[in-house]
N, C-alpha and C positions, 0 to 999 in steps of 0.2 A: 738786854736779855733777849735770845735767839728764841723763838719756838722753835719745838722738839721737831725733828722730822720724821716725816707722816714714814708710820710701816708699809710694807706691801699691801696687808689685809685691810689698816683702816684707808687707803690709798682706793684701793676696788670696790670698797663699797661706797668713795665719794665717787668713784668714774660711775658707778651701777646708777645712784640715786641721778646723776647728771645725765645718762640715759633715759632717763623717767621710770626706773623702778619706783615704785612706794610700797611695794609689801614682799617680804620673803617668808620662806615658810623653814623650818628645820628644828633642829634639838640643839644645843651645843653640849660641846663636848672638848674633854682637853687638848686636842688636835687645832679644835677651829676657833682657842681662847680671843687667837685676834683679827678672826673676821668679825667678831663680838664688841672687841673693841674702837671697832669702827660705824658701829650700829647709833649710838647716842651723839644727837644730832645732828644725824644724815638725815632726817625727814622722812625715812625708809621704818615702815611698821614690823615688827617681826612678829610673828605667829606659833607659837610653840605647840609644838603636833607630839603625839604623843610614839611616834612611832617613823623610822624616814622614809618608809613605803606611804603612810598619812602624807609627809611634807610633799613627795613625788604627786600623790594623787589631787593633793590641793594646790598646787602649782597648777596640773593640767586643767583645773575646773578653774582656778582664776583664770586662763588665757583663756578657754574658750568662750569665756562667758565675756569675757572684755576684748578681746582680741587684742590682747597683747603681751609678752612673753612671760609665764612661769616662772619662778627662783626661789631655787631652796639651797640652802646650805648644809651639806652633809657630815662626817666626819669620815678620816681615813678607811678604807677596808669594809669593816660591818655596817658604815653608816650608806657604801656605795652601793653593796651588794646587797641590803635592804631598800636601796632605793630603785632599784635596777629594773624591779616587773614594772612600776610609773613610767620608768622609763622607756621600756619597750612597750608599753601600752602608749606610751605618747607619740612614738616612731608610727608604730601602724597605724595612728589617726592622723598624723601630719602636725602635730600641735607646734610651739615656740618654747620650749623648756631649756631652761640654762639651769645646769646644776655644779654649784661651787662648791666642792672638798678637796681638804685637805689629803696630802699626803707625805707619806714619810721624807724625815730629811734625806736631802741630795745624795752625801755621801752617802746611805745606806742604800738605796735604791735599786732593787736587782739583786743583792748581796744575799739573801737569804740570815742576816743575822739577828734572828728572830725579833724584831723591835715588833712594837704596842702595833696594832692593830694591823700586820705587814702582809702585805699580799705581793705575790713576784711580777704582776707586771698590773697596777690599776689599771692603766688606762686602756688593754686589751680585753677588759672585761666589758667596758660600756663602746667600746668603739664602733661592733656590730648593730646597734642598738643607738646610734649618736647619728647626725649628719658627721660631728666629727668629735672627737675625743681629744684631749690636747694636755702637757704638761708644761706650764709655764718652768722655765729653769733659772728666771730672773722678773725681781720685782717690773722690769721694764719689757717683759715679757705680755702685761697682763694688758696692757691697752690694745695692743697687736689683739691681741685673743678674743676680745670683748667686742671692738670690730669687727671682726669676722664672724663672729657669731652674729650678729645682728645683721649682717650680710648676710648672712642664712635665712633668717627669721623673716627682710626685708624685702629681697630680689631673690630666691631661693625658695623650693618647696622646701614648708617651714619645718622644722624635726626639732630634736633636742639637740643639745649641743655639753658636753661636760666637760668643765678647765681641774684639772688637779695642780693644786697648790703645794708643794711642798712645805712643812714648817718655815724652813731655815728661811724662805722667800716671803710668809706671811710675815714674818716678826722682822725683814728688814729693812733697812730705812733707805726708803727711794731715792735713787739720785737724783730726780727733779722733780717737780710737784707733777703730774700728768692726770689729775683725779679729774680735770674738767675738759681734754680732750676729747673728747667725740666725734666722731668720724661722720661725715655727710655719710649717708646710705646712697649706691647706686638707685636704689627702686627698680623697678618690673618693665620688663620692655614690652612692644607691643609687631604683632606681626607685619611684613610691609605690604605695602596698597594691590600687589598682584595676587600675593595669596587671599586678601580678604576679598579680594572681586571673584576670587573662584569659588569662594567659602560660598560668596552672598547670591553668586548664581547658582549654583548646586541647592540651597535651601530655596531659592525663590522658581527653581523647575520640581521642586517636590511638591507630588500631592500629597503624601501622609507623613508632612514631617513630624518629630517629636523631638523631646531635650532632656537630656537627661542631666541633672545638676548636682554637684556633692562639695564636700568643705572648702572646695578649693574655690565655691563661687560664693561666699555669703559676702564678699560686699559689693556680689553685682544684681540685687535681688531687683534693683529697677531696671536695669538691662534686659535682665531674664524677661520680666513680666513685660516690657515693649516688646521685643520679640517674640514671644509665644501669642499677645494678640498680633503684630503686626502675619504672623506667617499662619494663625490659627493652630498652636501647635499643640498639646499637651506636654505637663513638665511633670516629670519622677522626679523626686529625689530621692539620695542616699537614706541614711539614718542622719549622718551628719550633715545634710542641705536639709533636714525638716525646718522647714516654718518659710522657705525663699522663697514663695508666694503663697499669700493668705489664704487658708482652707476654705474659706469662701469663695474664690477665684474659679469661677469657669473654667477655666484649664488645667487647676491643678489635679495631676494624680495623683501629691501626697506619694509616701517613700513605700509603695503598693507594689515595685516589681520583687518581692520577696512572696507573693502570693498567684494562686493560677490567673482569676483576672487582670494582675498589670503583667505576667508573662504574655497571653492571646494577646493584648492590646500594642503592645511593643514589635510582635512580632509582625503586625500590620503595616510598620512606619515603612516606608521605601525612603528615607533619611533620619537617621538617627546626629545628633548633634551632643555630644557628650564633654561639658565643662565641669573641669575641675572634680572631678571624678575617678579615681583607680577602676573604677568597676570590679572590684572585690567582690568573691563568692559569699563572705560574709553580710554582704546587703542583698544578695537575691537566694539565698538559700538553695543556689542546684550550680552545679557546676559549672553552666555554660547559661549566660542569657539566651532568649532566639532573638538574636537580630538577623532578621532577613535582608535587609536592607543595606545602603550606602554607611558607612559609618567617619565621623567628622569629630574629630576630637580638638580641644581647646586645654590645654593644659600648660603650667610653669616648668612642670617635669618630663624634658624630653624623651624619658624612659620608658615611657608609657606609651608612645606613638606605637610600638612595634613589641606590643608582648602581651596579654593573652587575648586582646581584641586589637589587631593590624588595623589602622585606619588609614582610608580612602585617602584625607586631606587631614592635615596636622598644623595645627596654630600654636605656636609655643610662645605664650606670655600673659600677660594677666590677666585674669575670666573679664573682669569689669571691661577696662578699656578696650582687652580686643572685644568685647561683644557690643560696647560702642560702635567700634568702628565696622563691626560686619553691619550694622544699622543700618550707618550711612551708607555702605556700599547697597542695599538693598533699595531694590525700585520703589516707588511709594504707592503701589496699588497694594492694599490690602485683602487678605482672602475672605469670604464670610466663615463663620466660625459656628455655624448655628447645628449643625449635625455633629461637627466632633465635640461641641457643649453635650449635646445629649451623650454622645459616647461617653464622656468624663464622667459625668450623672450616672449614667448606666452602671460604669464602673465602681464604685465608690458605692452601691446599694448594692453591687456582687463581694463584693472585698466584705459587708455586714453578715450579708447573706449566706457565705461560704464559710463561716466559724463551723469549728467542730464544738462540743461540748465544750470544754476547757476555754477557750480563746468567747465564746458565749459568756462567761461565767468573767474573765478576766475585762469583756469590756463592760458587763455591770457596773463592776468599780471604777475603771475606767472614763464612761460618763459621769458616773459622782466625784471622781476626782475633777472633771474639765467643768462641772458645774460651781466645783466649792472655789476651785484655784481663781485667784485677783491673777487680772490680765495682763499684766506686766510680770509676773512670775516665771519662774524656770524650774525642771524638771532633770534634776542627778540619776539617773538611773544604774542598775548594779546588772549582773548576770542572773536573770531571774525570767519564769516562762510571762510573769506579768507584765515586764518589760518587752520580752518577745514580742510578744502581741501589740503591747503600746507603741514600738517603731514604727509598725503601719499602720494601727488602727485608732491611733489617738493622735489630732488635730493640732499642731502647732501653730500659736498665731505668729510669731516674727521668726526668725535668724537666732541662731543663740539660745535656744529654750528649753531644748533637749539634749542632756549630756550621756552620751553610752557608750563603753568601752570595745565598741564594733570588732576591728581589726583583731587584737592582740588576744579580745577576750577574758579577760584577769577577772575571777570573782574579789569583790572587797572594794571593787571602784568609788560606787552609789554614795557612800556616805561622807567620806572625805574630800571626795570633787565639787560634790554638795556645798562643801563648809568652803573648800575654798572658790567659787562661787561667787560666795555671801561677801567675799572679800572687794570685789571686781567694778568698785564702782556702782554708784546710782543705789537706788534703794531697794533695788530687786527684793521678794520674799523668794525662799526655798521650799522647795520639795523634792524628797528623796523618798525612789522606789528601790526597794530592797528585799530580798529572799532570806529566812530565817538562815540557811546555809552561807550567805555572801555574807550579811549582818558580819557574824563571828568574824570574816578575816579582818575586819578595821572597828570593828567594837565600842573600841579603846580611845577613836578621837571625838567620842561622844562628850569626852573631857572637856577636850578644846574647843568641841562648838559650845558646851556652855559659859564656859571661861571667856570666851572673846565676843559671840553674838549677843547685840540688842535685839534685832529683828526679828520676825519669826522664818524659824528652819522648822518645817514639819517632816517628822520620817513617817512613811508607811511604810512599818514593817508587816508581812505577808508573809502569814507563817500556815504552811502547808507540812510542817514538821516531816522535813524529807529532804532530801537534793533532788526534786521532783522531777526534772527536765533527763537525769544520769536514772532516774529509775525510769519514766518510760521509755527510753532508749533502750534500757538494758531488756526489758519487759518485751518490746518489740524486736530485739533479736534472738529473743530464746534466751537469755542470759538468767539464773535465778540471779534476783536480788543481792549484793552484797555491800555494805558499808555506805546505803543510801537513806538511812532509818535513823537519824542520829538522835540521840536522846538533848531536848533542845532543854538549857535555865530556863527560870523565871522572867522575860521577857520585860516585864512591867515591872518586877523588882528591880530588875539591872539596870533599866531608864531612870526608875526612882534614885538610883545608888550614885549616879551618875548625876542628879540636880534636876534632871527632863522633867517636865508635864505627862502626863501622862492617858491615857485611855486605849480602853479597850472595849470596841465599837460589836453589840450584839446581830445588828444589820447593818445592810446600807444605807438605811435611812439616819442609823446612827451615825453610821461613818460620815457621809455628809455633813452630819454637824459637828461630829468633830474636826472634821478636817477646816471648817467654818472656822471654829473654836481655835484650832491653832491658826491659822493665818491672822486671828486677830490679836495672837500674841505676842511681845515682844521679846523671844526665847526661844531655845528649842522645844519639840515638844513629838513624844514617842506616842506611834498609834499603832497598838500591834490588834489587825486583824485576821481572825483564823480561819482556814477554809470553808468551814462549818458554818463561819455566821456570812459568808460571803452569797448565797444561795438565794 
């Protein structure tokens, strides 16, 4: 007696699990019957999200938080083109997202003959938005495909990546087993010995070096901190490098060049050293940083040497190693560090000091959140003004701790990046910061975090019953108010309806202990505080 032979679908998901997936996220659906039927007994968790813009967003919150690639599984047409804002939000944060859907059979493809879910070209839809987009045309197709994509993920600035499946290709049966294939990855290359001796004398003739850090360095966080004491430097980071050196750390400035203190301070460096960083206007909030200085970029993406900040000297390969090896090339006299200590101090009691009202009011809570949250915790954050303010004025201890939809900007992130997260390994606890406005776009996977988590996932929903950030905008341009006043549910009912714990905190002092309260739960649990009791 033969066994049957493996289809295309349950074929890709023994190749995935043999990559080391272990969790996908998606819905099925009659399209993706036999990526389904390759799920039972690949060792691979599936996650069912109530929504495939949920599956997109909890894919990007497991890689971040684990550092390793996203998978969700879509359906043809409406399951891509609901998955699609995840996915340009994962493009403009650099994330590792593979998204497997189906698509219509071969034959019809392009035809217009109205079949189930038909779109006239899928894979033109996510390609601007993908490092690359790709249609397998044969089961023998899909190892090629998954290769490559993990080429991206591995020796490439890391992006999404989306394979469309055809039917005809899921349900057929392979011409050879190829499910345990795996492709050595190239890995990351490192610049050669002449550029880094120019790198390491240009930072060892500066006197006011600085470094500026962002996603593309979180696994050089002990690279980082030897060099910034070896050269006395201070280190920014993005929103996405919050926690790459311990808020304790004499030199950190924390991700503060979004505020006037870490703009005056930057503009001081007579060498700026910028690893893994886009330097996106969505991390400094003005159009243009003031660097006055030399500027030294270290990047995997050579794209970046020469567009909106030209740099002096360009290293193209991985933050870690090359900033190993500018070590070495550097002399071993070290500088004293005891006035730009105080500069950082300075800085960091002006970044307190310089709150307006509001930003006053949001590190209130702020501090009672860093007070309640266990140390090992991580932080999902949504498009919300509480959030604003927490990218630079709330203290991450490690790498990983802070998730926010910087780049792309999508309200609806916070809560299902959150859950998936909770997915990613190790016993992390959650918290999700979220806006009564962002809440409503993902709601829905309230479902799923109680259906699937033991742990505690605590949300602080922040409800200022408004789209507060679009009414003072409008407010300050002269705009009257329009469609920023939204009449919000029952907050606490909806969490009840949903299986959540529940509270609703009349101060801060209560909120602290609720937030106590949930983290010592093993469940989700909704904490909806209102602007009123926030005072």
């Amino acid at each position: 007696m033969h066994d049957k032979p493996l289809t295309g679908g349950q074929a890709l998901v023994r190749l995935l699990a043999n990559y080391g997936v272990d969790t996908v996220f998606g819905i099925p659906g009659v399209h993706t019957l036999e990526l389904y039927r390759g799920l039972p007994g690949s060792g691979i968790r599936h996650v069912l999200t109530r929504h495939e813009q949920g599956a997109g967003f909890m894919a990007d919150g497991y890689a971040r938080i684990s550092g390793k690639p996203g998978v969700c599984f879509v359906i043809t047409g409406p399951g891509v083109t609901n998955a699609a804002t995840a996915i340009g939000q994962a493009h403009a944060d650099s994330i590792p997202l593979l998204v497997i859907s189906s698509v219509n059979h071969s034959a019809s493809l392009g035809k217009g003959w109205g079949c189930l879910h038909e779109t006239q070209d899928q894979r033109a839809m996510t390609a601007p938005i993908t490092a690359f987009s790709a249609l397998a045309l044969s089961p023998e197709d899909l190892p090629e495909l998954i290769a490559r994509a993990w080429a991206v993920f591995d020796s490439e600035r890391p992006r999404p990546v989306h394979i469309s499946v055809p039917l005809d290709v899921l349900s057929a049966a392979v011409a050879r087993d190829w499910s345990a294939e795996v492709v050595r990855r190239p890995g990351r290359s490192v610049p050669d010995r002449t550029v880094l001796d120019q790198v390491a004398a240009r930072l060892a003739a500066a006197t006011r070096p600085m470094i500026i850090a962002g996603g593309g360095a979180l696994q050089a966080g002990a690279e980082l901190a030897a060099l910034s004491e070896h050269l006395a430097a201070p280190v920014f980071t993005s929103v996405a490098g919050k926690g790459l050196l311990p808020p304790e750390a004499p030199l950190s400035a924390g991700a503060s060049l979004c505020v006037e203190p870490g703009w005056q301070m930057i503009a001081e460096a007579d060498v700026v050293l910028a690893v893994g960083t886009e330097m996106a206007d969505t991390d400094f909030w003005r159009e243009r940083l003031p660097i006055n200085g030399e500027l030294i970029r270290i990047d995997i993406d050579p794209r970046k040497f020469n567009d909106f900040y030209p740099c002096a000297l360009a290293l193209q390969g991985d933050a870690r190693l090359t900033l190993a090896g500018v070590l070495e090339h550097l002399p071993q006299v070290r500088r004293d560090a005891t006035a730009v200590i105080q500069a950082v101090a300075g800085l960091r009691e002006a970044v307190r000091a310089g709150h307006g009202p509001l930003q006053r009011l949001h590190q209130g809570i702020l501090d009672r959140v860093g007070r309640a949250l266990p140390d090992n915790a991580f932080i999902s954050t949504d498009m919300t003004q509480l959030a604003y303010t927490g990218n630079y004025a709330f203290p991450s201890k490690a790498p990983r701790s802070w998730l926010h939809p910087t780049g792309y900007g999508t309200l609806g992130y916070g809560l299902p990046a959150g859950i998936g997260g909770m997915f990613a390994g190790g016993e992390r606890p959650g918290l999700v910061l979220v806006g009564d406005g962002g809440f409503l776009y993902t709601a829905q996977e309230l479902a799923t975090a109680v259906e699937e988590l033991d742990r505690p996932l605590v949300v602080l929903l922040w409800n200022n019953d408004a789209l507060g950030q679009i009414r003072d905008d409008m407010l300050g341009l002269d705009i009257e108010p329009i469609g920023v006043l939204p009449r919000n549910p029952d907050f606490i009912g909806l969490g009840r309806a949903f299986g959540c714990a529940v509270a609703q905190p009349g101060s801060l002092d209560e909120l602290e202990q609720e937030l106590r309260n949930g983290f010592a739960r093993n469940g989700v649990t909704l904490i909806e505080l209102r602007h009123a009791c926030a005072h």
